[in-house]
C-alpha positions as CSV (number, residue, x, y, z in Angstrom):
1,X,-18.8,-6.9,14.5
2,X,-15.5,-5.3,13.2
3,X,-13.1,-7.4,10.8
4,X,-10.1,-6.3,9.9
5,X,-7.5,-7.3,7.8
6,X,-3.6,-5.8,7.4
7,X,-1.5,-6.5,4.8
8,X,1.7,-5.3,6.4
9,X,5.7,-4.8,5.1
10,X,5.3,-5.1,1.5
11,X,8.9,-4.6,0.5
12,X,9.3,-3.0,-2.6
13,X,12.3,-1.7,-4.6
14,X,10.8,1.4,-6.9
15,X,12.8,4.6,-8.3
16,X,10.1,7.5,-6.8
17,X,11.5,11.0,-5.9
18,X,12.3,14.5,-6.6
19,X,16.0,13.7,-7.5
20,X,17.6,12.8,-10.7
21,X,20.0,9.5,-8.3
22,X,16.5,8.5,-7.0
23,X,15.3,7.9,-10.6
24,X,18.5,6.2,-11.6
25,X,19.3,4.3,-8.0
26,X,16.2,3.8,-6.7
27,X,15.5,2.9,-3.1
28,X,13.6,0.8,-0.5
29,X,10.1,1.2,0.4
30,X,7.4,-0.6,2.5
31,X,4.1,-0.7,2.5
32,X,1.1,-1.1,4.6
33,X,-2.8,-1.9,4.1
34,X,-5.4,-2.1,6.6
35,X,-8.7,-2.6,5.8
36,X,-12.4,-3.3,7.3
37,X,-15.1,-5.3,5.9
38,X,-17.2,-7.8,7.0
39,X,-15.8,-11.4,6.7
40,X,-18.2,-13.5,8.9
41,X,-19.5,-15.7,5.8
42,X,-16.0,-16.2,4.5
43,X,-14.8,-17.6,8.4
44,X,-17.7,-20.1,8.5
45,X,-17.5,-21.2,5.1
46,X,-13.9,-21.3,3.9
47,X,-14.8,-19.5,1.1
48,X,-12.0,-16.9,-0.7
49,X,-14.2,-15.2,-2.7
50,X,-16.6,-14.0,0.5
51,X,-13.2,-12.0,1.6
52,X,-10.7,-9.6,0.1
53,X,-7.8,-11.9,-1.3
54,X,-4.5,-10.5,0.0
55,X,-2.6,-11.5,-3.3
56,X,-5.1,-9.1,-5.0
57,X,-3.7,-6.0,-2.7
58,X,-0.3,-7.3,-2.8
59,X,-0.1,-7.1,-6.4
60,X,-1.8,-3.9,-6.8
61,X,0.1,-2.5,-4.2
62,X,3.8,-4.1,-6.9
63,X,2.3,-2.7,-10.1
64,X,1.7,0.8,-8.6
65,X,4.5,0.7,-7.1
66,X,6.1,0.3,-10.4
67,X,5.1,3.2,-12.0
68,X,7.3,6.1,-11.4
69,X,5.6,9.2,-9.2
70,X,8.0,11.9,-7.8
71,X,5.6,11.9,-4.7
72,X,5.0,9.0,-2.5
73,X,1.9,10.7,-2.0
74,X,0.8,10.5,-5.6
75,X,1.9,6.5,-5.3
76,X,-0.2,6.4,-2.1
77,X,-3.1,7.8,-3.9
78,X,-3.4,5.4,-7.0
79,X,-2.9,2.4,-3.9
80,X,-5.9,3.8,-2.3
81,X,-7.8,4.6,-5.2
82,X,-7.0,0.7,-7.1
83,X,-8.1,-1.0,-3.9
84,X,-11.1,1.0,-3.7
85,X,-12.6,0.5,-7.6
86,X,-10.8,-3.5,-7.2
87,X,-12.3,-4.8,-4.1
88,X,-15.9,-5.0,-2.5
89,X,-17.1,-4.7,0.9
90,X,-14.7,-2.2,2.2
91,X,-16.0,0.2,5.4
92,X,-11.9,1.2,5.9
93,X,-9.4,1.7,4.1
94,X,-5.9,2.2,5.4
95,X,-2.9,2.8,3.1
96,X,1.0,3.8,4.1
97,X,3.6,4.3,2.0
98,X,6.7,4.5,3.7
99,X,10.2,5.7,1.9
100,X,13.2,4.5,3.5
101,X,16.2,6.3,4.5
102,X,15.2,9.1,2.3
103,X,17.8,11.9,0.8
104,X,16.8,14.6,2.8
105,X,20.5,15.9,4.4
106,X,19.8,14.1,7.5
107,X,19.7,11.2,9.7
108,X,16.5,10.2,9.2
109,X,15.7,6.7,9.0
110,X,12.0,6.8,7.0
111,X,9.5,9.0,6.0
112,X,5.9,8.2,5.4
113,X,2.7,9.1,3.8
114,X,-1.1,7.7,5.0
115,X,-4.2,8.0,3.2
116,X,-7.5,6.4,4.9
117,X,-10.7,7.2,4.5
């Protein structure tokens, strides 16, 4: 059997980019985590600790978010990598790191980055 859990739309405000305004201005970001693991003893017994706690990948997914990166893949990366060393029983992981309305001399309404593995 396949379980899968998403923790979708974290909204995050975070100062990541190449430019000197995005370090000073900041911008919008979302991000998305999808994982698989095998939940079957935490849906018959109720039990928290036989799952992964989405609080747990919602606040790794903030403090990362808070450190500074010019890439959104090097932000992406630490995501993965955190979620990976924090949390047990993972066959999937899915993370996306999406940068909205990015500074790119365009009309272009996001811009994203996925790591899975």
């Amino acid at each position: 059997m396949k379980h899968t859990i998403e923790v979708n739309g974290i909204k995050i405000y975070a100062f990541h980019g190449c430019l000197p305004e995005e370090e000073k201005i900041g911008g919008h970001y979302l991000v998305d985590v999808m994982l698989n693991t095998n939940f079957s003893q935490a849906a018959l017994t109720d039990d928290l600790s036989l799952t992964v706690d989405y609080v747990l990948i919602n606040h790794i997914v903030k403090e990362e978010m808070a450190i500074r990166s010019k890439l959104i893949e090097q932000v992406g990366q630490r995501i993965f990598d955190r979620i990976t060393r924090e949390t047990i029983g993972l066959n999937f992981l899915r993370v996306k790191v999406t940068k909205l309305t990015p500074p790119i001399n365009g009309d272009v309404h996001n811009v994203a980055i996925v790591i899975e593995e």
